[in-house]
mmCIF file of the C-alpha atoms, coordinates in Angstrom:
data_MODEL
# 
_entry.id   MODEL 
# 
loop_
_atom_site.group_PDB 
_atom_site.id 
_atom_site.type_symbol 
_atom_site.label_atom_id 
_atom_site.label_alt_id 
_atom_site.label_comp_id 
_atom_site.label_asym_id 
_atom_site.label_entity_id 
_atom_site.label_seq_id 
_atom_site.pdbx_PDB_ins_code 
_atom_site.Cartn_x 
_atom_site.Cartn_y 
_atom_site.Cartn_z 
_atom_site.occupancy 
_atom_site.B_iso_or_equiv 
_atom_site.pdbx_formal_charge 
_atom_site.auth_seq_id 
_atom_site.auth_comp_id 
_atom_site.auth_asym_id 
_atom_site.auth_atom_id 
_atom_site.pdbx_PDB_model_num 
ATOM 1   C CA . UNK A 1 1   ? 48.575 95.408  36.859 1.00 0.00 ? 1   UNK A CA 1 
ATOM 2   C CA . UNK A 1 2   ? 50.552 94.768  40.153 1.00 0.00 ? 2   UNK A CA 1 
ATOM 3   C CA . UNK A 1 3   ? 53.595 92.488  40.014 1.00 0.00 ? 3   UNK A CA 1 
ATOM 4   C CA . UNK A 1 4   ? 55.480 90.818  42.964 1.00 0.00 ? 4   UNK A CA 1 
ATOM 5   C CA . UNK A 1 5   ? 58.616 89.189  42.428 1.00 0.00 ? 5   UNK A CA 1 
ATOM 6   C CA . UNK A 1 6   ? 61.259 87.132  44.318 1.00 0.00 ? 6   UNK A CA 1 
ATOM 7   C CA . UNK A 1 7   ? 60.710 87.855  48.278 1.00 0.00 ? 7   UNK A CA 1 
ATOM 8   C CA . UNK A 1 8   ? 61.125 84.653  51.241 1.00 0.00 ? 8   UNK A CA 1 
ATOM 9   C CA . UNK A 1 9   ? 58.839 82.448  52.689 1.00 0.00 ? 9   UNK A CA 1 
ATOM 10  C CA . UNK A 1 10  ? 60.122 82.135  55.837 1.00 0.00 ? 10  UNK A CA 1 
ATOM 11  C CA . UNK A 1 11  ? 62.532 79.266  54.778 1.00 0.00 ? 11  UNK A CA 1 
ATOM 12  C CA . UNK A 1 12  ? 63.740 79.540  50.673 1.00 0.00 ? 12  UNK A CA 1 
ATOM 13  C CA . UNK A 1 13  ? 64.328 82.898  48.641 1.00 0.00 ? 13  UNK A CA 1 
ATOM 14  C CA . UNK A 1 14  ? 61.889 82.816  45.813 1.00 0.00 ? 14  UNK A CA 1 
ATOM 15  C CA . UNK A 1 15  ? 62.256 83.165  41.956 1.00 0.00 ? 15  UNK A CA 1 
ATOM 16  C CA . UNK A 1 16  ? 58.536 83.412  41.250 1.00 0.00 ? 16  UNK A CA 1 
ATOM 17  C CA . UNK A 1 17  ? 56.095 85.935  40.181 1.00 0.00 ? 17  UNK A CA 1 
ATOM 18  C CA . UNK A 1 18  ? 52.771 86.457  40.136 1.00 0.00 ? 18  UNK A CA 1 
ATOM 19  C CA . UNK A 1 19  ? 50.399 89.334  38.815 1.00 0.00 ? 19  UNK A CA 1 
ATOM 20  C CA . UNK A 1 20  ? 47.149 90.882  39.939 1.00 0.00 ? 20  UNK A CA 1 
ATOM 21  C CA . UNK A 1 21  ? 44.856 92.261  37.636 1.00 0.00 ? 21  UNK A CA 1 
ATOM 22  C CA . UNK A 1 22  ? 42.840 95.093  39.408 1.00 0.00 ? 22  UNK A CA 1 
ATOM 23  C CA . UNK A 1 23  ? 39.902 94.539  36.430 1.00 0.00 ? 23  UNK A CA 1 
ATOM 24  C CA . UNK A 1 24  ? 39.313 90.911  37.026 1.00 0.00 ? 24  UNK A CA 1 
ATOM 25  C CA . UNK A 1 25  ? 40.109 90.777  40.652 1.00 0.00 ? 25  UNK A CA 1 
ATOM 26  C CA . UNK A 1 26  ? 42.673 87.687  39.943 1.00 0.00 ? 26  UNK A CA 1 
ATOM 27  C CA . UNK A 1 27  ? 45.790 86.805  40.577 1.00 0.00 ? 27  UNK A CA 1 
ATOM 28  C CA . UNK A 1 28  ? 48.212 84.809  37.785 1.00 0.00 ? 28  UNK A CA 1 
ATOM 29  C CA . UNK A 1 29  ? 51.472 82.976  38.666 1.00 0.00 ? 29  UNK A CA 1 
ATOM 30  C CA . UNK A 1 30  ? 54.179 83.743  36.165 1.00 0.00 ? 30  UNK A CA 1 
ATOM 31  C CA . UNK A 1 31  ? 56.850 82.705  34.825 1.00 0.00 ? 31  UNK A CA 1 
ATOM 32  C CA . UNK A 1 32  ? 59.703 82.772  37.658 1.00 0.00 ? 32  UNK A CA 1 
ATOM 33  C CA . UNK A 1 33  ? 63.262 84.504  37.267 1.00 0.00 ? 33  UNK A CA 1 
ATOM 34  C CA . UNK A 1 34  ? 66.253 82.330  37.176 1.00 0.00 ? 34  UNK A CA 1 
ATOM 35  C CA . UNK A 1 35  ? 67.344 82.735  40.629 1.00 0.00 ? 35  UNK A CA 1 
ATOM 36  C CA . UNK A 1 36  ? 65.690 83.564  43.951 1.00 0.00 ? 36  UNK A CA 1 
ATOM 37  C CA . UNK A 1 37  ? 65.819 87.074  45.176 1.00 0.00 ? 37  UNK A CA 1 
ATOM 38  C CA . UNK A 1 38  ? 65.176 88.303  48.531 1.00 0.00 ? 38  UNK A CA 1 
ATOM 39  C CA . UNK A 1 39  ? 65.265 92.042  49.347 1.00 0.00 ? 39  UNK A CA 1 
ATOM 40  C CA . UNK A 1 40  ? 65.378 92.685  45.794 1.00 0.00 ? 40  UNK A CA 1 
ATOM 41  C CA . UNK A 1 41  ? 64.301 96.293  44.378 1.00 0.00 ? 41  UNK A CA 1 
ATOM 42  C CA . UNK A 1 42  ? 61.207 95.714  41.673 1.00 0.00 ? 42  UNK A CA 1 
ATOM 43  C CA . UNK A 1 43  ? 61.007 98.697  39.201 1.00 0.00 ? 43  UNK A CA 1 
ATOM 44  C CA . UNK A 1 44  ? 59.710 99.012  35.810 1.00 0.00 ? 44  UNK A CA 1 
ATOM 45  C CA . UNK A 1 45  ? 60.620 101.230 32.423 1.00 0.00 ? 45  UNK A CA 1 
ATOM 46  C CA . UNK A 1 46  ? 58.717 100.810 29.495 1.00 0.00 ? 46  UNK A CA 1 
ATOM 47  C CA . UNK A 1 47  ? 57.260 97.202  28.682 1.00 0.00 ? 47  UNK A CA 1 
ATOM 48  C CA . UNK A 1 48  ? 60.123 95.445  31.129 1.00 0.00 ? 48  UNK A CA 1 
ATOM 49  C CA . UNK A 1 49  ? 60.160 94.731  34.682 1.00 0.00 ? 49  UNK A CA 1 
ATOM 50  C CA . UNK A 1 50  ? 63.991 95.118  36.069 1.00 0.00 ? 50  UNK A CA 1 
ATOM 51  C CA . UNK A 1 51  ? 64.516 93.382  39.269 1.00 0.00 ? 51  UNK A CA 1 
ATOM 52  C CA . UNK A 1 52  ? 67.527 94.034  40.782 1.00 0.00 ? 52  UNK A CA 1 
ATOM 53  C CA . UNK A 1 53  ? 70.078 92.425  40.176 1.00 0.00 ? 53  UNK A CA 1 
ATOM 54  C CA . UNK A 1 54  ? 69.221 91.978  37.602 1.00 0.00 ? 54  UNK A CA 1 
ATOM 55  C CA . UNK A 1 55  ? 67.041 90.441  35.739 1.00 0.00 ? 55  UNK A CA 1 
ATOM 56  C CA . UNK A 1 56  ? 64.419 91.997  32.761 1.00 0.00 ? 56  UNK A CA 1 
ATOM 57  C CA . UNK A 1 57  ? 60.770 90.442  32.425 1.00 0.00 ? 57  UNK A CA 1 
ATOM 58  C CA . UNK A 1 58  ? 59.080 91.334  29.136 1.00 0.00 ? 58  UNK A CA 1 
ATOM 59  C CA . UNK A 1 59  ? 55.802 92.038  30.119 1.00 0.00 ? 59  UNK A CA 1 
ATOM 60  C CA . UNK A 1 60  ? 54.370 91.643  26.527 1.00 0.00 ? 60  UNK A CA 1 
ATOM 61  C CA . UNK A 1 61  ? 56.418 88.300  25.741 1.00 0.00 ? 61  UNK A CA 1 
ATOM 62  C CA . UNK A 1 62  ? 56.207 87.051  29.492 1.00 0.00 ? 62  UNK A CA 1 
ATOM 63  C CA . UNK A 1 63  ? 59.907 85.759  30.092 1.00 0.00 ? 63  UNK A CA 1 
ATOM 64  C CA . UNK A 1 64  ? 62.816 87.037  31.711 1.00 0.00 ? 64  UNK A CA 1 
ATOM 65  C CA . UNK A 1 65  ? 66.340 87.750  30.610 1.00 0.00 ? 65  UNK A CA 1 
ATOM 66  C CA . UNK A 1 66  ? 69.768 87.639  33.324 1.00 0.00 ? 66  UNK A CA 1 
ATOM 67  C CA . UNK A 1 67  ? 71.341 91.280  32.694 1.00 0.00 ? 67  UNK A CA 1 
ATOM 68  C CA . UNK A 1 68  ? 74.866 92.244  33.292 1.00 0.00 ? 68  UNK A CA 1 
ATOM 69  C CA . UNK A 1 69  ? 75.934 91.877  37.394 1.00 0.00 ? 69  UNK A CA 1 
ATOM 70  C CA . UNK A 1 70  ? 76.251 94.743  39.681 1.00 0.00 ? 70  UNK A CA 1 
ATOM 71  C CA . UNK A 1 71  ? 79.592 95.785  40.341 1.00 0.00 ? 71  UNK A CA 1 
ATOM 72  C CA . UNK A 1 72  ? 78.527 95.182  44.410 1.00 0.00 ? 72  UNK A CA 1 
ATOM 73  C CA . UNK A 1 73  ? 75.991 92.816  44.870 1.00 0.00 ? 73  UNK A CA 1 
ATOM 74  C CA . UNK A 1 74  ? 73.222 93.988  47.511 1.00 0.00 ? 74  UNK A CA 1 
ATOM 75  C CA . UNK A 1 75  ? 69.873 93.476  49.016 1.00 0.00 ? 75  UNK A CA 1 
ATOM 76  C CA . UNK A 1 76  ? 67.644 95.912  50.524 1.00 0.00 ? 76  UNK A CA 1 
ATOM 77  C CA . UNK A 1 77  ? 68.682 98.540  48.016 1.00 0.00 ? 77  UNK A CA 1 
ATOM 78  C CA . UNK A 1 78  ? 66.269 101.444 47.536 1.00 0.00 ? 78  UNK A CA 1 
ATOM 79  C CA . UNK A 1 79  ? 65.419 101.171 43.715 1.00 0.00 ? 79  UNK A CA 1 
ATOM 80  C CA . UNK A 1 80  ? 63.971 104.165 41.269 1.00 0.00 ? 80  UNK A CA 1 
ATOM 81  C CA . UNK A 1 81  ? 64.028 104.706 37.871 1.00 0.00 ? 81  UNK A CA 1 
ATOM 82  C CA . UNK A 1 82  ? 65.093 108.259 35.992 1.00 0.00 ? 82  UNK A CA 1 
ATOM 83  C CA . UNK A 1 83  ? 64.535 107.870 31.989 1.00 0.00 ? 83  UNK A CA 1 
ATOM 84  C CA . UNK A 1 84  ? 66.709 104.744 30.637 1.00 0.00 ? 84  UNK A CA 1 
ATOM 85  C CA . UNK A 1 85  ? 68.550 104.336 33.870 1.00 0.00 ? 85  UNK A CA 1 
ATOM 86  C CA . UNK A 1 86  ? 67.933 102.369 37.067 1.00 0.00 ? 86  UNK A CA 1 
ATOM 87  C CA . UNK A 1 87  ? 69.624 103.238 40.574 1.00 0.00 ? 87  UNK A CA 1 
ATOM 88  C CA . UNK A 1 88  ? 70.236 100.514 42.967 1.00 0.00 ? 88  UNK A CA 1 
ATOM 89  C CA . UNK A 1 89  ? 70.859 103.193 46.157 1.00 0.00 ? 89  UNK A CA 1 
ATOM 90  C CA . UNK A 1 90  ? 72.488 101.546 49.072 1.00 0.00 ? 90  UNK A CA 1 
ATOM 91  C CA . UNK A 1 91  ? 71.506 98.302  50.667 1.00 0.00 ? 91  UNK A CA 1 
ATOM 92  C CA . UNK A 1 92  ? 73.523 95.394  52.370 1.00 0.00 ? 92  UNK A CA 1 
ATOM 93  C CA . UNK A 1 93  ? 76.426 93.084  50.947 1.00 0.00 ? 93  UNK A CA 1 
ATOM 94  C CA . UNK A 1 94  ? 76.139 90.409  53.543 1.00 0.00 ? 94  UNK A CA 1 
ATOM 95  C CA . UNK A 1 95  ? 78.661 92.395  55.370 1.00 0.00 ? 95  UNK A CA 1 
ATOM 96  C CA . UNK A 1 96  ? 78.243 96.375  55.473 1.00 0.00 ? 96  UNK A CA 1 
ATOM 97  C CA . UNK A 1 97  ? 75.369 98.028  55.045 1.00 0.00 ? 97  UNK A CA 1 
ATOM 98  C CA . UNK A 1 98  ? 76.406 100.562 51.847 1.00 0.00 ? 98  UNK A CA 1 
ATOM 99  C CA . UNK A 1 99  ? 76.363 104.099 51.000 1.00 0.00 ? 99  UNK A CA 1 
ATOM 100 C CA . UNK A 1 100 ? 77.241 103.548 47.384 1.00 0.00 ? 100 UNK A CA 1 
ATOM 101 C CA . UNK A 1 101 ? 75.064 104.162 44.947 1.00 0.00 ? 101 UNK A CA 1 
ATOM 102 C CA . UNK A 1 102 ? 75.118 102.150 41.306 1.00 0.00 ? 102 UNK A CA 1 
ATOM 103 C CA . UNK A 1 103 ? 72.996 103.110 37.873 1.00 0.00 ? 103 UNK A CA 1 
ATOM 104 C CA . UNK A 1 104 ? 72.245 100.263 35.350 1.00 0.00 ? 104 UNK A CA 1 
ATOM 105 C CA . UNK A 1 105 ? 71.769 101.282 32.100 1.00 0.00 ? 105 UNK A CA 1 
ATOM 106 C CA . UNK A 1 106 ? 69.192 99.851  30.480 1.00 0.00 ? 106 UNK A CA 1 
ATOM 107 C CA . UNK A 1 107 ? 70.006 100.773 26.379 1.00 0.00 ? 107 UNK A CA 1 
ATOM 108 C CA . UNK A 1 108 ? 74.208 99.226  27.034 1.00 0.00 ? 108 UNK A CA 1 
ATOM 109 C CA . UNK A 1 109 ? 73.215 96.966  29.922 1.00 0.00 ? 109 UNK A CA 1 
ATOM 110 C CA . UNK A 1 110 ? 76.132 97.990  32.053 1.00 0.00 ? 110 UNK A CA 1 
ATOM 111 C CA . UNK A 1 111 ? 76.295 98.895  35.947 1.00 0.00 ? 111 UNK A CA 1 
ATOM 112 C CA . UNK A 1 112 ? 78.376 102.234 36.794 1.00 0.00 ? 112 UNK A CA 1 
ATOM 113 C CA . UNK A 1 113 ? 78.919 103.924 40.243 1.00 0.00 ? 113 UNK A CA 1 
ATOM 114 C CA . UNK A 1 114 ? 77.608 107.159 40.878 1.00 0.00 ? 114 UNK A CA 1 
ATOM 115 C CA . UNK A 1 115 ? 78.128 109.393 43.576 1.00 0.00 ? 115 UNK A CA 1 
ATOM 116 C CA . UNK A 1 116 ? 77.655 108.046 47.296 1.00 0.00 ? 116 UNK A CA 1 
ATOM 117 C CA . UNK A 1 117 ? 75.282 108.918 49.468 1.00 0.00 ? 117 UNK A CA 1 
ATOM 118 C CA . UNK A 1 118 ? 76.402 110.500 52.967 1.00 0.00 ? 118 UNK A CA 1 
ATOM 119 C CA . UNK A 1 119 ? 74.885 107.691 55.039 1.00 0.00 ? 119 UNK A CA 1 
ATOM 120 C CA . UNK A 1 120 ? 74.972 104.177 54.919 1.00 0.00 ? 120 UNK A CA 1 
ATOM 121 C CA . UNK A 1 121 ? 71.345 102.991 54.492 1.00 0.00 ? 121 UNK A CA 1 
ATOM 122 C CA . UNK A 1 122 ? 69.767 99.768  53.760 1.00 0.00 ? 122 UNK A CA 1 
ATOM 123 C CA . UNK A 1 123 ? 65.961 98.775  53.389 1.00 0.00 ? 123 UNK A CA 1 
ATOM 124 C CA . UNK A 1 124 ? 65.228 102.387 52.302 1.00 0.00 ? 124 UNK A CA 1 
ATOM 125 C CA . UNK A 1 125 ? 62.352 103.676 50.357 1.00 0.00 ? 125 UNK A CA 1 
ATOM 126 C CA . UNK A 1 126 ? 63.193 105.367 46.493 1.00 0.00 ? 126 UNK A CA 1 
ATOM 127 C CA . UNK A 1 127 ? 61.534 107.199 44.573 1.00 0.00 ? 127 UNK A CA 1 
ATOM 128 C CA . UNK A 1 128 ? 61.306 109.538 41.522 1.00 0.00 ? 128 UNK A CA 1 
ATOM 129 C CA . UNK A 1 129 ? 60.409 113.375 42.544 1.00 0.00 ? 129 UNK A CA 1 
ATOM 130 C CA . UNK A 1 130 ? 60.957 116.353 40.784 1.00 0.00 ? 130 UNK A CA 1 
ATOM 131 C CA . UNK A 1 131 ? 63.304 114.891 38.284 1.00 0.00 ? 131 UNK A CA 1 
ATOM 132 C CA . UNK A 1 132 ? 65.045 114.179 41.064 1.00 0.00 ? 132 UNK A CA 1 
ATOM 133 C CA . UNK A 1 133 ? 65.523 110.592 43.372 1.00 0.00 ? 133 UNK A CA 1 
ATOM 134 C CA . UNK A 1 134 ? 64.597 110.456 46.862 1.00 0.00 ? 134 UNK A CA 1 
ATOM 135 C CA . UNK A 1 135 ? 65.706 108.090 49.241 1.00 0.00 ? 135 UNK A CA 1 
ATOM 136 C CA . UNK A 1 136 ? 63.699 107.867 52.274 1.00 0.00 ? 136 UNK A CA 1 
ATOM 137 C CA . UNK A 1 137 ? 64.903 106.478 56.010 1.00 0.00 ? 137 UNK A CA 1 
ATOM 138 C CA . UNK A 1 138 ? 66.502 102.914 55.987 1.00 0.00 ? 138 UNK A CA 1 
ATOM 139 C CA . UNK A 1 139 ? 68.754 101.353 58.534 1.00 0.00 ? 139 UNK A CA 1 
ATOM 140 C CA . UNK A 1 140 ? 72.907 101.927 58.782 1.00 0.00 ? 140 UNK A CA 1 
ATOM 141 C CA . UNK A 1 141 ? 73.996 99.012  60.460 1.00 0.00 ? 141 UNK A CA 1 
ATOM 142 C CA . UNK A 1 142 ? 73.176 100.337 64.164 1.00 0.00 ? 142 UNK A CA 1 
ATOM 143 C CA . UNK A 1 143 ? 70.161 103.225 64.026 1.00 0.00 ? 143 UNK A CA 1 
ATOM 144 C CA . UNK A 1 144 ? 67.341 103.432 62.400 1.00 0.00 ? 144 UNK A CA 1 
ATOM 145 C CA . UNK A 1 145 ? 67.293 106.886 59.920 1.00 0.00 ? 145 UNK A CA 1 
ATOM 146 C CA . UNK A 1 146 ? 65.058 109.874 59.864 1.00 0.00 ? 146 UNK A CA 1 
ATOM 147 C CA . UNK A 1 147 ? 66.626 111.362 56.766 1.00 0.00 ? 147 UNK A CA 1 
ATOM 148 C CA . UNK A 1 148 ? 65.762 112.348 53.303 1.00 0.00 ? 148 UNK A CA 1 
ATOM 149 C CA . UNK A 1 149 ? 68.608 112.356 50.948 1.00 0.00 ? 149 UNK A CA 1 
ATOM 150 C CA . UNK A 1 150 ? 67.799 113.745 46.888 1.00 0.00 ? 150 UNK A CA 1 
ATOM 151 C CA . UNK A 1 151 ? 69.562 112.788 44.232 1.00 0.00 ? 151 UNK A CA 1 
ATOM 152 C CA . UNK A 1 152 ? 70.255 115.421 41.282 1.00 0.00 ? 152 UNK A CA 1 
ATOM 153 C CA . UNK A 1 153 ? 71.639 112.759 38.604 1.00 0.00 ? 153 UNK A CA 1 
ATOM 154 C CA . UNK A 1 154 ? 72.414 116.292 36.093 1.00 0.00 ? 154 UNK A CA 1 
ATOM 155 C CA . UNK A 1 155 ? 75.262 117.248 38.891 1.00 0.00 ? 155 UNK A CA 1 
ATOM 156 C CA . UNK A 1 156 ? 75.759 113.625 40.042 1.00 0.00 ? 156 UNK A CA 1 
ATOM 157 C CA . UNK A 1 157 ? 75.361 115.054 43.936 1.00 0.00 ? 157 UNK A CA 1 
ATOM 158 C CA . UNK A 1 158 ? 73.631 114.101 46.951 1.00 0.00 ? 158 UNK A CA 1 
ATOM 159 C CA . UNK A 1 159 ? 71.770 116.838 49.507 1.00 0.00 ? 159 UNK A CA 1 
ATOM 160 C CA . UNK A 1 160 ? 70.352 116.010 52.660 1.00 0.00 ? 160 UNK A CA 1 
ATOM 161 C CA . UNK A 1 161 ? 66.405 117.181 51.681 1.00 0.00 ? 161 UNK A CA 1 
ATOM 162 C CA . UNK A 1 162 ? 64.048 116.733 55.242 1.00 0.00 ? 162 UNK A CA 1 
ATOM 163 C CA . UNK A 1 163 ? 64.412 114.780 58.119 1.00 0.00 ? 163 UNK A CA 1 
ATOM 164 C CA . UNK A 1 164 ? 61.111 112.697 59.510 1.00 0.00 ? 164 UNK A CA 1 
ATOM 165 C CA . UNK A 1 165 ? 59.519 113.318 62.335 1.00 0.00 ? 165 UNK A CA 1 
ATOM 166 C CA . UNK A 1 166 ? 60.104 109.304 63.361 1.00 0.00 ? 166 UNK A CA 1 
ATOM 167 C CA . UNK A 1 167 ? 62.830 107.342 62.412 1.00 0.00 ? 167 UNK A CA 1 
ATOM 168 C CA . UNK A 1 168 ? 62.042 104.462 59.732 1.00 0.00 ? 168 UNK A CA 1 
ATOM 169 C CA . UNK A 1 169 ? 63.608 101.325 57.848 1.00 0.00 ? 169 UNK A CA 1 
ATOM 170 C CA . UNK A 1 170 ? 61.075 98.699  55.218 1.00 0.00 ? 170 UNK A CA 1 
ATOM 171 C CA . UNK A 1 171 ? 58.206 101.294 55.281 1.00 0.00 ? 171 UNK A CA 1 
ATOM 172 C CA . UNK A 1 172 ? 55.890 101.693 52.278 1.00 0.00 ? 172 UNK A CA 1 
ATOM 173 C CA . UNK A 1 173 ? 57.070 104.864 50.365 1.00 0.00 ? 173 UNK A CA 1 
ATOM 174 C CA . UNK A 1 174 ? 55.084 106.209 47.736 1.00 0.00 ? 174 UNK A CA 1 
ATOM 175 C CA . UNK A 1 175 ? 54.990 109.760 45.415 1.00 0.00 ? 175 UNK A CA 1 
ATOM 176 C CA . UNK A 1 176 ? 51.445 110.902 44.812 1.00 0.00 ? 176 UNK A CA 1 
ATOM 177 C CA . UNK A 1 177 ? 52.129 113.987 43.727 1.00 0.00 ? 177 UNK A CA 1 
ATOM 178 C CA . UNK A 1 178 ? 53.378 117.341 44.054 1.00 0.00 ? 178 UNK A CA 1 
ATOM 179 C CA . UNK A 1 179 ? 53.445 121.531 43.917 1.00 0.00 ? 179 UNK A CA 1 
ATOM 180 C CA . UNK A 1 180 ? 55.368 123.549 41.010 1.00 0.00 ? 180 UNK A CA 1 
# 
């Protein structure tokens, strides 16, 4: 199953949701979250859908529940997932594009800051690697990035992995695999 939620339609933020079923080749319109959501981060743990910020869908009871704020609200945020925990890395405040990093916890439902990463990025790619997160490109506010910055959530530090051949901000980022 595929799930899109929130997004814009060229004039309104949107609170639906809809789901395609690979199988069947169809597409179902869901129940909506609470509040439209553009730029929002889509990730999923378990049976729940956690868009951020932040709501939880129940994908076996097919509603959604408002979860605790983020301490800075953003959009654009690069969004992964690391065992119970979701990280909402960078993104925009409607001011400043940020740096600053947040992890909800999904057992306590409570936001905390992490460390920072060492750029400001916004629309940025995440994803989990190596028991590690990697955020990919994005935007600061001015340039477009070529960086990769890793995540090691054990030491709570940020390292400056690869840099792209091109720079890169809202590009489709996606972990397929990789060598031990």
């Amino acid at each position: 199953m595929i799930y899109c939620a929130g997004g814009f339609d060229g004039t309104n933020r949107l609170a639906s949701m809809e789901c395609y079923d690979d199988i069947t080749d169809s597409w179902t319109v869901l129940d909506g979250m609470n509040i439209g959501r553009e730029g929002a981060g889509l990730v999923a743990v378990n049976d729940h859908l956690y868009c951020i910020a932040v709501e939880k869908y129940d994908v076996i009871l097919g509603r959604w529940t408002t979860m605790a704020s983020m301490l800075t609200p953003r959009s654009g945020a690069g969004c992964a997932t690391i065992n119970n925990f979701v990280y909402a890395c960078g993104g925009f405040d409607g001011t400043i594009h940020l740096a600053t990093v947040e992890r909800f916890d999904i057992q306590t439902n409570q936001w905390t800051n992490v460390t920072s990463m060492s750029v400001r990025r916004c629309y940025c790619g995440a994803a989990f690697l190596r028991g590690k997160i990697a955020v990919i490109g994005g935007y600061d506010g001015q340039t477009l990035l070529d960086t990769v910055e890793v995540y090691d959530h054990e030491s709570d530090t940020w390292e400056i992995e690869s840099q792209m051949p091109n720079p890169r901000c809202d590009s489709g980022f996606a972990v397929v695999s990789y060598r031990q």
